[in-house]
C-alpha positions in Angstrom: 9.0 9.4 -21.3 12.0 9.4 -23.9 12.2 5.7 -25.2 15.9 5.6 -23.9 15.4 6.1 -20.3 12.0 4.0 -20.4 14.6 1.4 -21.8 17.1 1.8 -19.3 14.5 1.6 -16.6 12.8 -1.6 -17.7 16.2 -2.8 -17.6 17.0 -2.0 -14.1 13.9 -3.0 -13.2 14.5 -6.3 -14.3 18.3 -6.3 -12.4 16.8 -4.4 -9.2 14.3 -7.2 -8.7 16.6 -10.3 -10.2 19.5 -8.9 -7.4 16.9 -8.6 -4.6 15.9 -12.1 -4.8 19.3 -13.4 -4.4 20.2 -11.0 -1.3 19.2 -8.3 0.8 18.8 -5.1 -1.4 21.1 -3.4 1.3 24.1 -5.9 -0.4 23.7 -5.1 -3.5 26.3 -2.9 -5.3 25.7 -0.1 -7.8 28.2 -1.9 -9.9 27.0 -5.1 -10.0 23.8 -3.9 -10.1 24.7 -1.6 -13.1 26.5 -5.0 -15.1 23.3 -7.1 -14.7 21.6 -4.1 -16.0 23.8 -3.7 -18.6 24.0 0.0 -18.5 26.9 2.4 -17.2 27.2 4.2 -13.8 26.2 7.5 -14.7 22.8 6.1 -16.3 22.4 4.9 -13.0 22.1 8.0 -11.7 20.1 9.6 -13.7 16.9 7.2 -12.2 18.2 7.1 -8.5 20.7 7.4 -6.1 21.2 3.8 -4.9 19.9 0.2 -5.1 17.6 0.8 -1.8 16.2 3.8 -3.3 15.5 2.2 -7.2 13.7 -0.8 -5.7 11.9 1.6 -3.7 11.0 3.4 -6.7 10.4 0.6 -8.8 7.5 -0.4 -6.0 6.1 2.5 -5.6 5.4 2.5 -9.8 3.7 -1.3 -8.9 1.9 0.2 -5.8 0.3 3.4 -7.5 -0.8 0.6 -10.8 -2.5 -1.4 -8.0 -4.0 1.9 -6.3 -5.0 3.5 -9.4 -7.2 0.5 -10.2 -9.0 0.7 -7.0 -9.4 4.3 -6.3 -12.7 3.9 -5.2 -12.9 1.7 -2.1 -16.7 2.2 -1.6 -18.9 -0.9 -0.4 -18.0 -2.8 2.3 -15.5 -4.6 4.0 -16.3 -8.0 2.5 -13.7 -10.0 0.4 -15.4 -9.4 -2.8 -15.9 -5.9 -2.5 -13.6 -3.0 -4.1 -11.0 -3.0 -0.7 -11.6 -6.6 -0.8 -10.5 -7.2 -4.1 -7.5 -4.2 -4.1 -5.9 -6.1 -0.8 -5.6 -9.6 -2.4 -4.1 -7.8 -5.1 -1.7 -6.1 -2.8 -1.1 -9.3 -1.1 -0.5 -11.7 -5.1 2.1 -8.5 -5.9 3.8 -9.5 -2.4 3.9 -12.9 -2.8 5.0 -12.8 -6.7 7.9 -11.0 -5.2 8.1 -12.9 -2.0 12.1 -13.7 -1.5 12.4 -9.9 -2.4 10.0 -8.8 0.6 11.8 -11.3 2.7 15.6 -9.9 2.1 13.9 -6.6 2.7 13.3 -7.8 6.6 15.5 -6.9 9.3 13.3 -7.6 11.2 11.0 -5.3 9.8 11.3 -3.8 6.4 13.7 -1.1 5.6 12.9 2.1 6.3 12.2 3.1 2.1 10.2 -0.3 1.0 8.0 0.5 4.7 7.4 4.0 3.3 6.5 2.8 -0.2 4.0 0.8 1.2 2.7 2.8 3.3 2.4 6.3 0.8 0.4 3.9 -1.4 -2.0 2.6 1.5 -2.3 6.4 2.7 -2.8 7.9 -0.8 -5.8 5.1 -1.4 -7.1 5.9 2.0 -6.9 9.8 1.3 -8.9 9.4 -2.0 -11.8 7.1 -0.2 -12.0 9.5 2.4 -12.3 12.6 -0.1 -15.0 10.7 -2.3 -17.0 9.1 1.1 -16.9 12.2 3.5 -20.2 10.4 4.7 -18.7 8.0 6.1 -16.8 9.5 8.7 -17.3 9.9 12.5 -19.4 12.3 13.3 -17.6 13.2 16.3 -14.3 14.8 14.8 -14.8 17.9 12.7 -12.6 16.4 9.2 -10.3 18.8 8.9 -7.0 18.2 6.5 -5.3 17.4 9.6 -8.0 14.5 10.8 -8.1 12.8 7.3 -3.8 12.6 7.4 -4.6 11.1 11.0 -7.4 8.6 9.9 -5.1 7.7 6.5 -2.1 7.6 8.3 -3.0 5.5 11.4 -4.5 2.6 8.7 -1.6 2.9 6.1 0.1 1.9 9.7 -1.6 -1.0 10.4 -1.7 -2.5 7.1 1.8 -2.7 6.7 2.6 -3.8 9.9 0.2 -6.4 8.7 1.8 -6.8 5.9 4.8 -7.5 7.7 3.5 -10.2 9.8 2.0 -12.0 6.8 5.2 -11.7 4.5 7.0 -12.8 7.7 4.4 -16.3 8.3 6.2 -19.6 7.4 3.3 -20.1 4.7 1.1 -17.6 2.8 -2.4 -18.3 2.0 -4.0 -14.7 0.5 -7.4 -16.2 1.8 -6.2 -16.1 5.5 -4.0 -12.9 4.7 -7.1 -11.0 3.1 -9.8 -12.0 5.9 -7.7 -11.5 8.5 -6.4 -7.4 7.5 -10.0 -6.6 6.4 -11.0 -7.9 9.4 -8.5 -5.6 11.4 -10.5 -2.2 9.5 -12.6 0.0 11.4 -16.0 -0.3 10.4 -16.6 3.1 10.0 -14.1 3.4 6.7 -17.4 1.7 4.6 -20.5 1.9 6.5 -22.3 5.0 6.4 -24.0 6.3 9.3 -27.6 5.8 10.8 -29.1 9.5 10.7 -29.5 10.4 14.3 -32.5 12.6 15.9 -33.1 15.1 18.4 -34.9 12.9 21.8 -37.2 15.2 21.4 -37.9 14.4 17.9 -38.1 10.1 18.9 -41.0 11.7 21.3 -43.1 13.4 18.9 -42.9 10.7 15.9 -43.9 8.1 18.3 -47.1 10.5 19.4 -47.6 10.6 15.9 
């Protein structure tokens, strides 16, 4: 990246999130947005094509860092294993941004921070799925189209998890962490008891 735009986007990066805090990113101005930055309108451009969109991008750079770190979500559904330990980090980069997640409700979140979220969730899901084709139900051949289903139905429900936490009164990552890996199908980490033909029960039990 050439040292002048990685300049320039450390710097909006720092205005994007310092604006966010004090209002709904769908307020915020190019302008004013470009004079915190301290950069000019057509630099602006060059890394997006408005506020939504840089905070947005700016995320998603935080979300793949998280996802990157975990990409193999192996184990189990306990708090100290990999997913475990990738969702209270999901849930501390929340929270250290809190009054930004909160100005991005409306109820829900807008439409571009929802999709951040959940291309980072799907993308992690995608990977565990890939790596652990053991895992999954033996009742669906897992063709490209089942694994976007599987990844895309629980990148759904943990943001709308997401939501509800970032929406509580309080946040306690404990609480937040037990209850979403608690909401998981079981199936994502345990592998599957081998199965046998009746037939076969009947002639190791003669045996």
């Amino acid at each position: 990246m050439d040292p002048r735009y990685r300049r320039s986007r450390e710097r909006f990066r720092g205005a994007v999130y310092q604006l966010a805090t004090l209002k709904p990113i769908t307020e915020v101005q190019v302008q004013e947005l470009c004079e915190a930055a301290g950069v000019t309108k057509d630099t602006f451009y060059r890394h997006a094509t408005s506020p939504v969109d840089l905070l947005a991008d700016v995320l998603a750079e935080e979300f793949d860092a998280i996802t990157v770190t975990y990409d193999d979500l192996a184990g189990s559904s306990a708090p100290e294993a990999p997913i475990g330990v990738a969702t209270r980090v999901l849930l501390q980069h929340v929270l250290d941004h809190e009054a930004v997640y909160r100005k991005c409700m409306q109820p829900h979140l807008i439409a571009p921070i929802r999709a951040t979220l959940e291309d980072a969730a799907r993308t992690a899901l995608e990977r565990h799925f890939a790596a652990h084709p053991e895992v999954l139900p033996p009742t669906v051949e897992p063709a490209p189209v089942v694994l976007a289903i599987y990844a895309g139905y629980g990148a759904a429900g943990i943001v709308g998890a997401l939501e509800a936490w970032i929406s509580a009164p309080e946040h306690d990552i404990a609480t937040g962490v037990a209850a979403i890996l608690a909401t998981m199908p079981a199936w994502w980490f345990t592998k599957p008891e081998p199965t046998t033909h009746p037939q076969q029960d009947a002639l190791s039990e003669q045996v």
